[in-house]
C-alpha positions as CSV (number, residue, x, y, z in Angstrom):
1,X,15.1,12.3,22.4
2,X,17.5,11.0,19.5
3,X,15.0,12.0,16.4
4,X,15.0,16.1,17.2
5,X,12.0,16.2,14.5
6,X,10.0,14.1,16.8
7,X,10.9,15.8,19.8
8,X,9.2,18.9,18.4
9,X,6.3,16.9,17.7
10,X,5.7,16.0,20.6
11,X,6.1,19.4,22.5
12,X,3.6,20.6,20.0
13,X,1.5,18.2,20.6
14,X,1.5,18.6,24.0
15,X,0.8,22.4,24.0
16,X,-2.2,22.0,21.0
17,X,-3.9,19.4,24.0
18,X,-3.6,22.3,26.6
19,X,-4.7,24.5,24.0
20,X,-7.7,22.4,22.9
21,X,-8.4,21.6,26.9
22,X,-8.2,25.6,27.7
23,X,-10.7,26.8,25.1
24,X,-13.1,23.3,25.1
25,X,-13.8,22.3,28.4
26,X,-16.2,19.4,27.8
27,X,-15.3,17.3,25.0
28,X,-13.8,13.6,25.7
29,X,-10.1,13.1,26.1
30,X,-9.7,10.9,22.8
31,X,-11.5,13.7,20.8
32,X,-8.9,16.7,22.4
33,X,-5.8,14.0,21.4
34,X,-6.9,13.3,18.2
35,X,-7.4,17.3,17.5
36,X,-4.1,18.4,19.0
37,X,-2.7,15.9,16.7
38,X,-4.5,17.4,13.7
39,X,-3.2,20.6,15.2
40,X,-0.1,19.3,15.0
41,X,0.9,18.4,11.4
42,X,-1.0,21.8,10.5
43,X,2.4,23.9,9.1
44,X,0.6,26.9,10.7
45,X,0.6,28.2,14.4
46,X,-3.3,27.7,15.6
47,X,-3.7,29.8,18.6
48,X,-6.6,30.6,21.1
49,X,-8.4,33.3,18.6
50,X,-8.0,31.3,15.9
51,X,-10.3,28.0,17.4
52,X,-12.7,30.8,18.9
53,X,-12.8,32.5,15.6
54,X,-13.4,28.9,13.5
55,X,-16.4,27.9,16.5
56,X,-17.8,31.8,15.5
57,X,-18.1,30.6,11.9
58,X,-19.2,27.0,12.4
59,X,-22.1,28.4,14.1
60,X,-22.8,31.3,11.6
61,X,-23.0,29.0,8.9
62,X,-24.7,25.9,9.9
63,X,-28.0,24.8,11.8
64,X,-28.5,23.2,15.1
65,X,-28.9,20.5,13.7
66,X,-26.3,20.3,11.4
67,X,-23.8,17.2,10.7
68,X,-20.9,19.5,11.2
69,X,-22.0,20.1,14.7
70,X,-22.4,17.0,15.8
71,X,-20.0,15.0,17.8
72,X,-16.8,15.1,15.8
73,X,-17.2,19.3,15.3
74,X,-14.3,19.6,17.5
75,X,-12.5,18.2,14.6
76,X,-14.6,20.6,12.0
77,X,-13.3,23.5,14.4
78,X,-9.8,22.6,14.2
79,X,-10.1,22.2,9.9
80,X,-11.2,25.6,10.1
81,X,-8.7,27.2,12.8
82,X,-5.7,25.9,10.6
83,X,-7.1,27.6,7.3
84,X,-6.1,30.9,6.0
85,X,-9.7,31.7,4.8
86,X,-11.8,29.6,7.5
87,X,-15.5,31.6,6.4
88,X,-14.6,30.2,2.8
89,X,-13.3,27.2,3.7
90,X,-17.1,26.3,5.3
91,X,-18.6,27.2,2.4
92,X,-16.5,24.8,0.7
93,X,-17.1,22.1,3.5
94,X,-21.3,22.4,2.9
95,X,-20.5,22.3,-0.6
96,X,-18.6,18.8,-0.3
97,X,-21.2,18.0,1.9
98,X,-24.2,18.2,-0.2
99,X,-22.6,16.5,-3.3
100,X,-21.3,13.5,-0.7
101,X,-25.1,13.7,0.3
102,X,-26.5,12.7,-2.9
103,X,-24.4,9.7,-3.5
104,X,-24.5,8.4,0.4
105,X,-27.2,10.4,1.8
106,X,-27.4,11.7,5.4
107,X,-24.8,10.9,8.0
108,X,-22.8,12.5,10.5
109,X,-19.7,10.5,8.9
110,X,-20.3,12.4,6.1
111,X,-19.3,15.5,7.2
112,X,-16.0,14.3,7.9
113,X,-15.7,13.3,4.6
114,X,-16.4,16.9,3.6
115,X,-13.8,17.9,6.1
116,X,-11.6,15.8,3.8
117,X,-12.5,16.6,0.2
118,X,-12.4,20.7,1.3
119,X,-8.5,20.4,2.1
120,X,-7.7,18.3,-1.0
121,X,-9.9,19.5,-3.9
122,X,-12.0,22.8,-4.9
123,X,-15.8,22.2,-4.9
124,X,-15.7,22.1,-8.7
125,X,-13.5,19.0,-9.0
126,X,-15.7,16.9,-6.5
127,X,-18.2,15.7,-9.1
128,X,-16.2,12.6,-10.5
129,X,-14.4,12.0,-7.0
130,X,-17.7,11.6,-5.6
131,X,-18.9,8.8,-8.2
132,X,-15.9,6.8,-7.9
133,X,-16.3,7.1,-4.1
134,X,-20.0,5.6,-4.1
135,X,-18.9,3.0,-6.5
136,X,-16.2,1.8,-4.0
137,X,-18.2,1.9,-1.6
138,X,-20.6,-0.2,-2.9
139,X,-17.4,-2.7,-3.9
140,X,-16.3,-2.8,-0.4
141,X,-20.1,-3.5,0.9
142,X,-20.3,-6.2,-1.7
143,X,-17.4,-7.9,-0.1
144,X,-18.1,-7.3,3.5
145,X,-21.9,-6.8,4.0
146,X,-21.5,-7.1,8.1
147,X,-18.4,-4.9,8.2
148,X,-19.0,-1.9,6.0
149,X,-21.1,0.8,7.6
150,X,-21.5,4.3,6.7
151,X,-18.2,5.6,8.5
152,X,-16.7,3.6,5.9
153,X,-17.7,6.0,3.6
154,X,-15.0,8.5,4.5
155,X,-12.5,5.6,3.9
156,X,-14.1,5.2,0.3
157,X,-13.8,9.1,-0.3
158,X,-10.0,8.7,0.3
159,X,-9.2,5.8,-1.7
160,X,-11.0,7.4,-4.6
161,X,-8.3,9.8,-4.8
162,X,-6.0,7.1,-5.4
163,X,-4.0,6.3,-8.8
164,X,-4.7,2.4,-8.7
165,X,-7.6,1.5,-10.3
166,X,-10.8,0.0,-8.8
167,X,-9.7,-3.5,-9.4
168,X,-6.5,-3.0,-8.0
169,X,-7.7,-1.2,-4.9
170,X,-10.5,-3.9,-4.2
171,X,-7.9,-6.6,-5.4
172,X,-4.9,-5.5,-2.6
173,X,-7.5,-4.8,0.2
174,X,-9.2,-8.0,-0.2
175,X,-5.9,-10.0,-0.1
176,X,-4.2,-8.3,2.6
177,X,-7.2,-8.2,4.8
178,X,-7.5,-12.1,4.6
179,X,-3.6,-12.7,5.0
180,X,-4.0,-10.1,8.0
181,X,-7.3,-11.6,10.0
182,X,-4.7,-15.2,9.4
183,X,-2.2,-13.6,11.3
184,X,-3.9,-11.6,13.6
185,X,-7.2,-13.8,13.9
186,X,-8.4,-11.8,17.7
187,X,-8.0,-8.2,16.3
188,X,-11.2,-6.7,15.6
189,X,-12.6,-7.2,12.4
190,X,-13.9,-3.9,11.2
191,X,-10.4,-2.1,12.1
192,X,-8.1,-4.7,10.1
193,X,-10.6,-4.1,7.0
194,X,-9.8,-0.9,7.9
195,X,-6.1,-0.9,8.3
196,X,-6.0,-3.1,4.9
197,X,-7.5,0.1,3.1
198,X,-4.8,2.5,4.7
199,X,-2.4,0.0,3.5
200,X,-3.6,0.2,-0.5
201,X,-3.4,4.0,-0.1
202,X,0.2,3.2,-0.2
203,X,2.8,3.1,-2.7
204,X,4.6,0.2,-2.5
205,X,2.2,-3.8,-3.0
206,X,0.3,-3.7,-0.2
207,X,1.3,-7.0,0.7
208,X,4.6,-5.8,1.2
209,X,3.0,-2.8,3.9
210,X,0.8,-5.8,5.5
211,X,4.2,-7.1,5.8
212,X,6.1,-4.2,7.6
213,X,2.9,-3.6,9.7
214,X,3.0,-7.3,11.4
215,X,6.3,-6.4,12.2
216,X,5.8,-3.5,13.1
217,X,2.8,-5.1,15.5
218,X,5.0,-8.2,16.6
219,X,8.5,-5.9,17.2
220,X,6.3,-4.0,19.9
221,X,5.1,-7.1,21.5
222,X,8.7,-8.2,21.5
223,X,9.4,-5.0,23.4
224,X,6.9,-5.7,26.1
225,X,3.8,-3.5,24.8
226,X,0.7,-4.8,24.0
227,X,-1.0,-2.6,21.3
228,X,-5.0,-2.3,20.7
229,X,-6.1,-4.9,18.6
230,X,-9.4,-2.3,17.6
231,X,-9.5,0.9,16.2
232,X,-5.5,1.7,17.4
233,X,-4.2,-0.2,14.3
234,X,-4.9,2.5,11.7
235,X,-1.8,4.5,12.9
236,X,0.2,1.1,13.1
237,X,-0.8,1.1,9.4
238,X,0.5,4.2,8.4
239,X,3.5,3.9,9.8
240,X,3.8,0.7,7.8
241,X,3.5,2.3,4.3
242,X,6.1,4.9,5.4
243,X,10.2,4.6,3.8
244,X,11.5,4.7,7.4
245,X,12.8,1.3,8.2
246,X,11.0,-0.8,10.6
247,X,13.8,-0.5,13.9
248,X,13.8,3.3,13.4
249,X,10.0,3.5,13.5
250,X,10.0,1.2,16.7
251,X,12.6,3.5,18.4
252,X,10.4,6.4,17.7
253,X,7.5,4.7,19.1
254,X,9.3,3.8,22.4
255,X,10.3,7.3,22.5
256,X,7.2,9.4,21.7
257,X,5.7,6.6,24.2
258,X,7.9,7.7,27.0
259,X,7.2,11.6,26.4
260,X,3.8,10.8,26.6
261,X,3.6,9.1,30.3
262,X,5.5,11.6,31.6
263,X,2.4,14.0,30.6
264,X,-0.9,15.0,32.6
265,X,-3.4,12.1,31.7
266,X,-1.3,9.5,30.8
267,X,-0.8,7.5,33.7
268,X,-2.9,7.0,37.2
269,X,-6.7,5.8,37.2
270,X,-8.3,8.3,35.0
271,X,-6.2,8.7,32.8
272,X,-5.2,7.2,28.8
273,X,-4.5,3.3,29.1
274,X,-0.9,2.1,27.6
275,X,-2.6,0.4,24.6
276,X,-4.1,4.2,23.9
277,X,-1.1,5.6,25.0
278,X,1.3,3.4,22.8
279,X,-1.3,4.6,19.7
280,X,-1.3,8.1,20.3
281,X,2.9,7.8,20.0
282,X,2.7,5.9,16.5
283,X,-0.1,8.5,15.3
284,X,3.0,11.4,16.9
285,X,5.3,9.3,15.1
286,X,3.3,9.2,11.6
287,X,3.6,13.0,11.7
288,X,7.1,12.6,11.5
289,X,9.4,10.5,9.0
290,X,9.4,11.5,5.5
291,X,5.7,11.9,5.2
292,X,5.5,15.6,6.3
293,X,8.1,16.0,3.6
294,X,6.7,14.0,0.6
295,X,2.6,15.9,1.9
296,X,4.6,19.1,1.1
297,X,6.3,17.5,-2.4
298,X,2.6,16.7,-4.0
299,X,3.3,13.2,-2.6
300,X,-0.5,12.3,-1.7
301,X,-0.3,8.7,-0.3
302,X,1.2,9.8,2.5
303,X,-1.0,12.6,3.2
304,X,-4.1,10.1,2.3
305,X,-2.8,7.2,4.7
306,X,-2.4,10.0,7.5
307,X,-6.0,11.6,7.2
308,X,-7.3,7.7,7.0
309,X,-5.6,6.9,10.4
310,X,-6.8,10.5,11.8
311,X,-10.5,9.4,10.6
312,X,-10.8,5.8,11.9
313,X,-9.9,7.3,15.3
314,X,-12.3,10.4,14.8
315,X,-14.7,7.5,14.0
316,X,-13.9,5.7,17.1
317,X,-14.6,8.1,19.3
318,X,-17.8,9.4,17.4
319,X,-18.8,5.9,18.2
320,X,-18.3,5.9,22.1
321,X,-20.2,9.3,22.3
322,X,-22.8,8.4,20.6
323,X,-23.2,5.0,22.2
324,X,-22.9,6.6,25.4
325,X,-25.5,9.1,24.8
326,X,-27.5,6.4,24.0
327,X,-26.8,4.4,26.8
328,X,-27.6,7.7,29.2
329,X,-31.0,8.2,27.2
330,X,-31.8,4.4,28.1
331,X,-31.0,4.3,32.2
């Protein structure tokens, strides 16, 4: 690979998914990818004691029937793997939990939420966060009654830590989801809403970002890829709010894309499709550029706009398991 960074990334990656596969044996293969890539932009080393260690605690300290251990826990198990102090850090998760809980009430969404709020803030700071996050949530309900659902209350948690006010917020997500469903009328509803509130986590007018994401979407196309029009354009969208410049980020893509069907489970029957395939190397990608950088600087955009694309995808697949189970409960 040209970009050395990404390279590294990507071996990482690779070895976190073995890891992941080599200690959980039955999850689905979107939840292992979307773990090893949380693995991956941890700055610590999370090895085979640490995940056992973190599953130890997780069961300690919550109930059967907990949210936690639901179907995104894998994703709770990593959190706690990649802290120093994982016992304390699920205090602080059941802590963000229950003030989450009484401003949206119960749901397993929420506990990703707490996942969130735990890595960002201390349990005594969440009070405030927590009203602005129910109060943009109503705002984006009131606007799209048919879209908003309560996994968009994770969404809501993370634009609340934004600088922009409320206005502005609702203001940039309302006009670049409109000048987005004109451009891209086929994609999927719920995940452009979605990808316009990655892009007001951004620094730069998000009009701009909508901007750099179409072409971004159309460079692809132009390169013979067809990318997911559903829940695959959240990492699109955080590539688009990055500095990089547009052909750089589409060279990474191609190459991270390339790494990635030369690996077990990206090619033949059973395995990842392209479309998956092609997001899993912008999501490798998004862990690269300057955004690693600027996370570390106190630059929280970037770190925002990475957690958001992490989440919609952690939603995602929530959303197949449980609709699965479901389906299996029915036949």
């Amino acid at each position: 690979m040209k970009n050395e960074r990404l390279a590294i990334i990507c071996e990482n990656y690779r070895n976190n998914m073995a890891l992941l596969k080599s200690v959980f044996r039955w999850e689905s293969a979107e939840m292992y990818a979307v773990c090893a890539a949380q693995l991956t932009g941890c700055r610590r080393v999370v090895g085979r004691d640490d995940l056992l260690e973190a599953k130890r605690i997780l069961k300690a300290e919550t109930g059967v029937f907990s949210s936690f251990r639901s179907s995104g826990s894998l994703s709770v198990i990593s959190a706690l793997a990649m802290s120093e102090y994982p016992t304390e850090r699920m205090l602080e998760m059941k802590s963000m939990y229950q003030a989450l809980r009484e401003s949206f009430g119960s749901s397993t969404y929420l506990a990703m939420a707490a996942v969130i709020l735990s890595e960002l803030i201390s349990p005594n700071e969440a009070g405030p966060l927590v009203v602005r996050a129910r109060e943009l949530y109503n705002r984006m309900r009131s606007e799209h009654p048919f879209l908003t659902s309560s996994e968009d209350s994770v969404l809501a948690v993370l634009l609340a830590f934004s600088g922009k006010s409320d206005e502005e917020l609702i203001g940039e997500m309302e006009t670049t989801y409109t000048h987005l469903k004109a451009s891209i009328h086929w994609a999927d509803a719920d995940s452009v809403q979605t990808v316009s509130h990655i892009l007001a986590l951004g620094d730069r007018p998000a009009m701009e970002s909508a901007d750099r994401f179409l072409n971004l979407f159309q460079g692809l196309q132009a390169d013979g890829h067809r990318y997911g029009r559903e829940y695959e354009l959240s990492a699109l969208a955080v590539l688009a709010i990055t500095e990089k410049a547009e052909g750089a980020l589409l060279c990474d893509v191609q190459e991270a894309n390339d790494f990635l069907g030369r690996q077990k489970g990206y090619g033949g029957v059973f395995g990842f499709t392209k479309k998956t395939r092609l997001m899993h190397a912008a999501m490798l990608v998004s862990l690269d550029d300057d955004t690693t950088a600027q996370a570390e600087a106190g630059v929280l955009s970037s770190t925002l706009a990475m957690m958001a694309a992490r989440q919609a995808a952690m939603c995602a697949v929530m959303a197949s398991v449980t609709a699965a189970s479901v389906s299996a409960r029915n036949s």
